[in-house]
C-alpha positions as CSV (number, residue, x, y, z in Angstrom):
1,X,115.4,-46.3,106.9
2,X,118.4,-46.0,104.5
3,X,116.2,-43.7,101.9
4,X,115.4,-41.5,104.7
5,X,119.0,-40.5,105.7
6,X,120.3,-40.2,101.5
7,X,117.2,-37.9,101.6
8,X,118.2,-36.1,104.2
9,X,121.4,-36.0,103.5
10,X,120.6,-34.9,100.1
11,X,118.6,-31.6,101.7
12,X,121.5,-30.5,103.6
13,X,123.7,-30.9,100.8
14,X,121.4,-28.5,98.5
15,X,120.8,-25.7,101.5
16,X,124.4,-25.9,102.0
17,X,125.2,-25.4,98.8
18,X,122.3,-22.6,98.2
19,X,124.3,-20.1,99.4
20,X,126.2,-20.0,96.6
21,X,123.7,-20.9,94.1
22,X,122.4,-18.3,91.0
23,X,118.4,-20.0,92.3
24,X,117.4,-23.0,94.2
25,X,114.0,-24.6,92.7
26,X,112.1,-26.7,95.3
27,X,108.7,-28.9,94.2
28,X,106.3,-31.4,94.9
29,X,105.9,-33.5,91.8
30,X,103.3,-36.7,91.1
31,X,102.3,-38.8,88.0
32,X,101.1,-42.1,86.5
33,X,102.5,-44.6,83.6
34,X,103.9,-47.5,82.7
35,X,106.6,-50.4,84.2
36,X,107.7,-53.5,81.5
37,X,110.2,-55.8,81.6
38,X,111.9,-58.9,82.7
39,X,109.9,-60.1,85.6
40,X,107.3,-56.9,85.4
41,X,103.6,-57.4,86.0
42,X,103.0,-54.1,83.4
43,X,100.4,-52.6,84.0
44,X,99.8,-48.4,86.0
45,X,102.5,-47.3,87.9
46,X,102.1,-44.0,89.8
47,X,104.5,-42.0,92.4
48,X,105.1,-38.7,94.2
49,X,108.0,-37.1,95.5
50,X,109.8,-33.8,96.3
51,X,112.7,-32.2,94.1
52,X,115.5,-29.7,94.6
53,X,117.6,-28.1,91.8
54,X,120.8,-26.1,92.8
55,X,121.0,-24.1,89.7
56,X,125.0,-23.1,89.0
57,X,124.1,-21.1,86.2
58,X,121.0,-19.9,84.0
59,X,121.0,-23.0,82.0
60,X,122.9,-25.5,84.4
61,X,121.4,-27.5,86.9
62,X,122.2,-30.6,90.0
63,X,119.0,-31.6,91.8
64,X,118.2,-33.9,94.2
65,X,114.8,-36.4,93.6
66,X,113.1,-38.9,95.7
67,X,110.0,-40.5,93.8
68,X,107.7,-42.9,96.0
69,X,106.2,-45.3,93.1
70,X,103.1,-48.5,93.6
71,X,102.6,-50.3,90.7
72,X,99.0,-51.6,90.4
73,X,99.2,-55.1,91.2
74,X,102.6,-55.1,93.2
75,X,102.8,-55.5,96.5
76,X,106.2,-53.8,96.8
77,X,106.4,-50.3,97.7
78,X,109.5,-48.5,95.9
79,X,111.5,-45.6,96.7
80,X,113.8,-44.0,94.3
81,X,116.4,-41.5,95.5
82,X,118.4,-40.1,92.7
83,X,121.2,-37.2,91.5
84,X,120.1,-35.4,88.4
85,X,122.3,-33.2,85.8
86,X,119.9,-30.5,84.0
87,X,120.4,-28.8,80.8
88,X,117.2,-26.1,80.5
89,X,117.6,-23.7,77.3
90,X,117.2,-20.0,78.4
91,X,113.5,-18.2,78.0
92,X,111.6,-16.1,79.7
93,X,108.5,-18.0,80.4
94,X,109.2,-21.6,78.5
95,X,111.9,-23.3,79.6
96,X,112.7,-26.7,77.9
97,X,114.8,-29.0,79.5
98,X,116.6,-32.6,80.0
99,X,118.4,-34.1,82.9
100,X,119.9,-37.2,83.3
101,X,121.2,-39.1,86.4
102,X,121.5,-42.0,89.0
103,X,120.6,-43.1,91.9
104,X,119.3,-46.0,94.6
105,X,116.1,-47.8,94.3
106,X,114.6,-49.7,97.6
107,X,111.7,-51.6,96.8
108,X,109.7,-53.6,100.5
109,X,107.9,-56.4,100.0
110,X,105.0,-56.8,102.5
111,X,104.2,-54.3,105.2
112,X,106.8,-51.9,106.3
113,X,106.4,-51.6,110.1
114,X,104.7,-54.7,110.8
115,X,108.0,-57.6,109.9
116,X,108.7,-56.8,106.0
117,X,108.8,-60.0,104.1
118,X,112.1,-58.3,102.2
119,X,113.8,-55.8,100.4
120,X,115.7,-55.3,97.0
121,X,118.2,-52.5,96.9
122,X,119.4,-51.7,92.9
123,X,121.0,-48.6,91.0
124,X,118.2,-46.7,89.2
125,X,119.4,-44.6,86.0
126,X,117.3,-41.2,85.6
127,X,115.9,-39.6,82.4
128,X,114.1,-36.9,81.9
129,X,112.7,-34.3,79.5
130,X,110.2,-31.3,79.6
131,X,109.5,-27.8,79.6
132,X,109.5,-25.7,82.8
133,X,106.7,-23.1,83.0
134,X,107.5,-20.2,84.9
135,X,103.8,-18.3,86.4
136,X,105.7,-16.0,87.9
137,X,109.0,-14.8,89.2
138,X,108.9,-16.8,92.0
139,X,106.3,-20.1,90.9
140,X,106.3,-22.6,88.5
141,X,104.7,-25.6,86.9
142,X,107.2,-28.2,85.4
143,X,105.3,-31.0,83.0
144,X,107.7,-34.0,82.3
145,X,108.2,-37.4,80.7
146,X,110.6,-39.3,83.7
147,X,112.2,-42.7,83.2
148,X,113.6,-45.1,86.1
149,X,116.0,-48.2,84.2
150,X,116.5,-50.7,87.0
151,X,117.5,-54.3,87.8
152,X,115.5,-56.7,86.1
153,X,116.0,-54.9,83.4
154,X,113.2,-53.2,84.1
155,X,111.7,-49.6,82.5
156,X,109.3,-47.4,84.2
157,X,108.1,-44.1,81.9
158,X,105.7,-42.1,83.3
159,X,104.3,-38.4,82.1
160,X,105.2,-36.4,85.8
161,X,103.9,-32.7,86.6
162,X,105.7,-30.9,89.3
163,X,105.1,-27.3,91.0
164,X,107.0,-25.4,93.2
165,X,109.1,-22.4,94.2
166,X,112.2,-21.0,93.3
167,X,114.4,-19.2,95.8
């Protein structure tokens, strides 16, 4: 229930602030890798989620994530809310880029709506690096490597491909 309102919260923030903004990206993004660590059961991790950028300048970025990840073997369901900073170098077409940020991670045990068994709340720290692929003026595919660092310590890395609009 928390995770819903930061995410909401998060939206209004970043179509508040659009008004202002040089661009606003919005995307859809999804991927698969890797979770080790201290109390980890390794193994494929995947997720999905929705992203927001409020772009302050050409190269300068704040966005807004919530991932959704399962790891293959855990019967927790995670959702990771985070605050991202973006550095993206300047290009017509190819845009590389890194972000880094922090967040809120929420991870059930058991079934949701039918009595959860628990829940663990922890910070989640946010890195990320890739290239942003602009199809046209208005669409564009960004492939990324995304890391979540979280209590345990515990390290998920996963390759991520998100597409969306800019604005």
């Amino acid at each position: 229930m928390t995770s819903n309102c930061l995410l909401k919260l998060g939206v209004a923030c970043l179509l508040v602030c659009s008004a202002a903004a040089q661009r606003v990206d919005v995307s859809v993004n999804g991927g698969a890798g890797t979770t080790w660590g201290e109390g980890s059961r390794g193994g494929l991790t995947s997720g999905f989620g929705a992203s927001g950028t409020y772009w302050t300048a050409e190269s300068i970025g704040v966005g807004v994530d919530y991932f959704r990840l399962n790891g293959k073997g855990d019967d927790a369901v995670h959702h990771a809310v985070s605050a991202k900073f973006i550095l993206q170098a300047r290009g017509k077409t190819f845009r590389p880029f890194v972000a880094t940020g922090a967040g809120w991670l929420n991870s059930w045990q058991g079934d949701v709506f039918n009595s959860p068994s628990g829940s663990n709340n922890s910070v989640v720290g946010l890195f990320e690096g890739g290239v942003s692929i602009h199809l046209s003026e208005k669409f564009f595919l960004r492939p990324a490597v995304r890391s979540y660092i979280y209590s345990g310590p515990l390290i998920t890395v996963m390759p991520v491909v998100s597409v969306g609009m800019t604005f």
